[in-house]
C-alpha positions as CSV (number, residue, x, y, z in Angstrom):
1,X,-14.8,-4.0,-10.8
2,X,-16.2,-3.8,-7.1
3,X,-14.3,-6.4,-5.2
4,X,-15.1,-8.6,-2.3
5,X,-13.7,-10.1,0.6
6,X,-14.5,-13.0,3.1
7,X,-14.1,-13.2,6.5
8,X,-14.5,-15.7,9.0
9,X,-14.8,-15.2,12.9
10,X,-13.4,-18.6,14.7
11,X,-14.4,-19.3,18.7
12,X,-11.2,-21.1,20.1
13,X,-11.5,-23.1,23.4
14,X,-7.6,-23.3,24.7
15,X,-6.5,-26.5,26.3
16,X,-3.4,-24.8,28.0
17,X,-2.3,-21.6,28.6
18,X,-0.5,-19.6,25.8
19,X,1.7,-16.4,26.1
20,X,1.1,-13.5,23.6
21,X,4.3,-13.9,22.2
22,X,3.2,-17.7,21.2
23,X,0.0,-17.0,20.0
24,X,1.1,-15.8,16.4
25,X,2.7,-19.4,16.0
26,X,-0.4,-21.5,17.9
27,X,-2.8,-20.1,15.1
28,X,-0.6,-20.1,11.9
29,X,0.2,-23.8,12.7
30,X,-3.4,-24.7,13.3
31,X,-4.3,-22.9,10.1
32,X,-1.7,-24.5,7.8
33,X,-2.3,-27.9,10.0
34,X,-6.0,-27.4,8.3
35,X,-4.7,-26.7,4.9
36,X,-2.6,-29.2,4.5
37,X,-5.3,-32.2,4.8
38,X,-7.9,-30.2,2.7
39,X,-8.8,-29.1,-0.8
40,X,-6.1,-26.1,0.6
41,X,-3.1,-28.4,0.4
42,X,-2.1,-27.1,-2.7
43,X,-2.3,-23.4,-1.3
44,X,-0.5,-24.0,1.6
45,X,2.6,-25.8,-0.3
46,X,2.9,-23.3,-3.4
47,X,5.5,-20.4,-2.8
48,X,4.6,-16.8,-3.0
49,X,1.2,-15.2,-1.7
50,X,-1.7,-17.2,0.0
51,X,-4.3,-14.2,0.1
52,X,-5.2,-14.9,3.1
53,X,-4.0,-13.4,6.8
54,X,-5.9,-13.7,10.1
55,X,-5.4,-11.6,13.7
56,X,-5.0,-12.4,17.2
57,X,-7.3,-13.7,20.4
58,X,-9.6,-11.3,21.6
59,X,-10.2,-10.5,23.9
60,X,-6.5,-9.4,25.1
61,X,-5.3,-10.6,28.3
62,X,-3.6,-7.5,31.0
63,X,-0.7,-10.5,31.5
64,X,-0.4,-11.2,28.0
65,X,-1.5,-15.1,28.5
66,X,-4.6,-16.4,27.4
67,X,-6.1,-19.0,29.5
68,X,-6.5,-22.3,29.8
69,X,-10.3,-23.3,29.8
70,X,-11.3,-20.1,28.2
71,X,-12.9,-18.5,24.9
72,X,-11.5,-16.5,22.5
73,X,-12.0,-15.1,18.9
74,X,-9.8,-14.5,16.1
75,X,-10.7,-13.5,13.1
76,X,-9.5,-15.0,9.4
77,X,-10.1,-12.8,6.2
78,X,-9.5,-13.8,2.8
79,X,-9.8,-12.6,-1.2
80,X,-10.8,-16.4,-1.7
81,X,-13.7,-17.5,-1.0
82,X,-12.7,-21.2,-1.5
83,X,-10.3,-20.6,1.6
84,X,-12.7,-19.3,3.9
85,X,-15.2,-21.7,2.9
86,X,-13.3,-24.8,3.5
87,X,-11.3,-23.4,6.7
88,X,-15.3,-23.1,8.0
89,X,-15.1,-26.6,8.2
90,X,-11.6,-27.9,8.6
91,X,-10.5,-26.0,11.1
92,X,-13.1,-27.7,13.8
93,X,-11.8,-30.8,13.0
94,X,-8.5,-29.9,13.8
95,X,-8.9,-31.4,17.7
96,X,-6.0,-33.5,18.4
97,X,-4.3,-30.4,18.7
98,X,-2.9,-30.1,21.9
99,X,-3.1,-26.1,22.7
100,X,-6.6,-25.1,21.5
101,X,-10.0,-26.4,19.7
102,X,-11.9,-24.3,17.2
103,X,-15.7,-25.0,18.3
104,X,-17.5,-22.8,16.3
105,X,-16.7,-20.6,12.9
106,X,-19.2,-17.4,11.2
107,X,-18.5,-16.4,7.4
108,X,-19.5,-13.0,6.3
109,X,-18.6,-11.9,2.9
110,X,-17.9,-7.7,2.7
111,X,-18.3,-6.1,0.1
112,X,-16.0,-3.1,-1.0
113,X,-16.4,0.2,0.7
114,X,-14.6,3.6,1.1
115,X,-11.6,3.2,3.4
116,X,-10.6,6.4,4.9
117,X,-8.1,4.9,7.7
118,X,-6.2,2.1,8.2
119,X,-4.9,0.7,11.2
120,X,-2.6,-2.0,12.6
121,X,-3.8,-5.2,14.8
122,X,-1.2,-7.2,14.1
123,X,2.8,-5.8,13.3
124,X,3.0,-5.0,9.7
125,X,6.5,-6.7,8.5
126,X,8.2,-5.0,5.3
127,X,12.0,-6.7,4.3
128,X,14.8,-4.9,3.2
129,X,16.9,-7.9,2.9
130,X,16.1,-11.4,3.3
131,X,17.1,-11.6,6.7
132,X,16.4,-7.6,7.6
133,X,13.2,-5.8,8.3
134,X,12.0,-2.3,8.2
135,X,12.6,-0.5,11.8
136,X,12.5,3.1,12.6
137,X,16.1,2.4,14.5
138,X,17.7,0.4,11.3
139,X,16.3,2.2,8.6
140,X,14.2,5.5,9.3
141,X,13.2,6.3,5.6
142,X,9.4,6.4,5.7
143,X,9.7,7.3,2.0
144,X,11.0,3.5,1.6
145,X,8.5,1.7,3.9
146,X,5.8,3.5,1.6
147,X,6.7,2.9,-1.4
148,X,7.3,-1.1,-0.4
149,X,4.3,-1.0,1.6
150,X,2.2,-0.2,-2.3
151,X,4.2,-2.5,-4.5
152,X,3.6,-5.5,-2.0
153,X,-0.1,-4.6,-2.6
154,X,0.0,-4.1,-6.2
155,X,1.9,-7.3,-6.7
156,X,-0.8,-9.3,-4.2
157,X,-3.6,-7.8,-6.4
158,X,-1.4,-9.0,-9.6
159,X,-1.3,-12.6,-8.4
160,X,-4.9,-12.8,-7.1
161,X,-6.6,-11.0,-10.3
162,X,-4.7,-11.6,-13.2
163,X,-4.3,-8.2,-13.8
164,X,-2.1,-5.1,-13.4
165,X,-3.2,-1.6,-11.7
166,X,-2.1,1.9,-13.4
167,X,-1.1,3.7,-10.1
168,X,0.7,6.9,-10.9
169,X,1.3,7.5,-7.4
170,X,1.4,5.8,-4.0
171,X,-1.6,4.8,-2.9
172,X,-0.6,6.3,1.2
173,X,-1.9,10.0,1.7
174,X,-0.7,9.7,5.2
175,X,1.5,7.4,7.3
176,X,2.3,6.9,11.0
177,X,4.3,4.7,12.6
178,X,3.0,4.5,15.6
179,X,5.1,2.4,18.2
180,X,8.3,3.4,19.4
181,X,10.4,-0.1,19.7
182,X,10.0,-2.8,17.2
183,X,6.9,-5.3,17.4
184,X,8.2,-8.6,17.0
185,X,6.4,-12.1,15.9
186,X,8.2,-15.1,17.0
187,X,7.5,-18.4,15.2
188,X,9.8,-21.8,15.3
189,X,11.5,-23.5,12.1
190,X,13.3,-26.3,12.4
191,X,13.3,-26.0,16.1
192,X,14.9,-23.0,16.0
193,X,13.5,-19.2,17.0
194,X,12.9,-16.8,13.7
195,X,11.9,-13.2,14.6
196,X,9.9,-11.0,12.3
197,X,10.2,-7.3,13.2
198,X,7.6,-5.1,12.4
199,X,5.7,-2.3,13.2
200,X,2.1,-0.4,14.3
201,X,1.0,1.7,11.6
202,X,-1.9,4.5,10.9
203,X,-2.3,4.7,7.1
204,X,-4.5,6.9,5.4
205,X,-4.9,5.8,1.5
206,X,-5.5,8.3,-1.0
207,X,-9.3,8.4,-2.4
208,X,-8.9,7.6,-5.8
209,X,-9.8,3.9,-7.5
210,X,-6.5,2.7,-8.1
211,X,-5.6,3.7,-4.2
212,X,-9.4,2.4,-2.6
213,X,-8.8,-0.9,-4.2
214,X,-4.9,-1.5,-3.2
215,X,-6.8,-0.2,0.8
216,X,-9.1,-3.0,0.2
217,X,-6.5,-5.8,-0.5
218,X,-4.8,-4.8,2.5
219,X,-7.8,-4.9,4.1
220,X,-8.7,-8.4,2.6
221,X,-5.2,-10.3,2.9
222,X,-3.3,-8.2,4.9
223,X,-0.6,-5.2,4.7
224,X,2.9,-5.8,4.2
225,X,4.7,-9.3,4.4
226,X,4.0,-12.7,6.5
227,X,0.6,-12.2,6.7
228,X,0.1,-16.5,6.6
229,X,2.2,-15.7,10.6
230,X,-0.3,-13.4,11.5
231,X,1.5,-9.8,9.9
232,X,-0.3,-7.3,8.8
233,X,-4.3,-7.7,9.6
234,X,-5.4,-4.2,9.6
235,X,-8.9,-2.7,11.1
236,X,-10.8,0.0,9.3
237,X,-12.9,3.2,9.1
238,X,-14.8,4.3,6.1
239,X,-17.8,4.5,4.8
240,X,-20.1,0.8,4.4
């Protein structure tokens, strides 16, 4: 089975300034804002995987604020095409919010392709606890973040399909971490400040079926854990 994902590029206008470090929070609230009083509400409420992830403005700011008054992209993808189709809409409705407007949304649909490289935009998040996070520093086994990196992959194809993979090995040829502190994303519950730790990753997948198609859902819905704050949107190379 050739799979498919959806994609949808959003033009934000920002009505105040917002720091880097905010931004992760800005868009995951105006997403699940969206959700909640659409045809999504029942995806955004259930527990467990939403299939969905989405990266940060572009262009980057040298400050690290984006501006008040001023453009910017991001980018949603999706394995559902029912979320991308009714986010097209919803989300430029969305304008009492009172940090930015979505004026304009563009759905492309990509079909699967060879992935020979993946690469992080966003920090790629990976638990070892409920409270704890993979970090060079803490935890240093690469052998570990692999190996959680493929069965969070496998189980989001699980949920998504209906179906299980037969991987007899890791679907990782190759994998850097490539930044040398933790990345962080901050978002607020309950009024109070929750830090995910993660990290910048090159991963090359291995080239066979079982491996191409576990690349692809990571490219679709986002590698590792709280991809629905932003974790884990990866870019590509390979061949279209």
């Amino acid at each position: 089975m050739k799979m498919r994902i959806f994609e949808l590029t959003c033009t934000a206008y920002l009505k105040e300034d917002i720091a880097f470090g905010d931004s992760f929070e800005a868009i995951s609230k105006y997403i699940s804002f969206c959700m909640s009083r659409s045809e999504l509400k029942s995806v955004h409420d259930k527990m467990g995987y939403k299939h969905y992830v989405f990266g940060g403005f572009m262009p980057t700011e040298n400050d690290k604020v984006y501006k008040k008054g001023t453009l910017y992209s991001f980018t949603v993808r999706s394995l559902d095409e029912k979320i991308i189709d009714s986010l097209s809409d919803s989300l430029k409705t969305n304008t009492n919010n009172p940090k930015f407007l979505v004026v304009e949304t563009k759905k492309r649909y990509i079909n699967q392709f060879f992935i020979s490289e993946l690469y992080s935009a966003t920090p790629i998040v990976i638990s070892t606890t409920p409270s704890r996070y993979w970090t060079m520093e803490e935890s240093g086994d690469i052998m570990e973040l692999q190996r959680k990196l493929h069965d969070n992959l496998e189980k989001k194809y699980k949920s998504f399909f209906g179906e299980e993979l037969a991987s007899s090995t890791n679907f990782i040829q190759l994998l850097e971490v490539k930044n040398k502190t933790p990345q962080t994303i901050t978002i607020y519950k309950d009024g109070k400040k929750v830090r995910f730790f993660g990290n910048k990753l090159r991963v090359i997948p291995n080239e066979d079926e079982v491996s191409q198609k576990l690349a692809f859902v990571a490219f679709g819905c986002g590698l590792g854990e709280k991809n629905s704050y932003g974790g884990g949107f990866v870019l590509s190379r390979g061949i279209r």
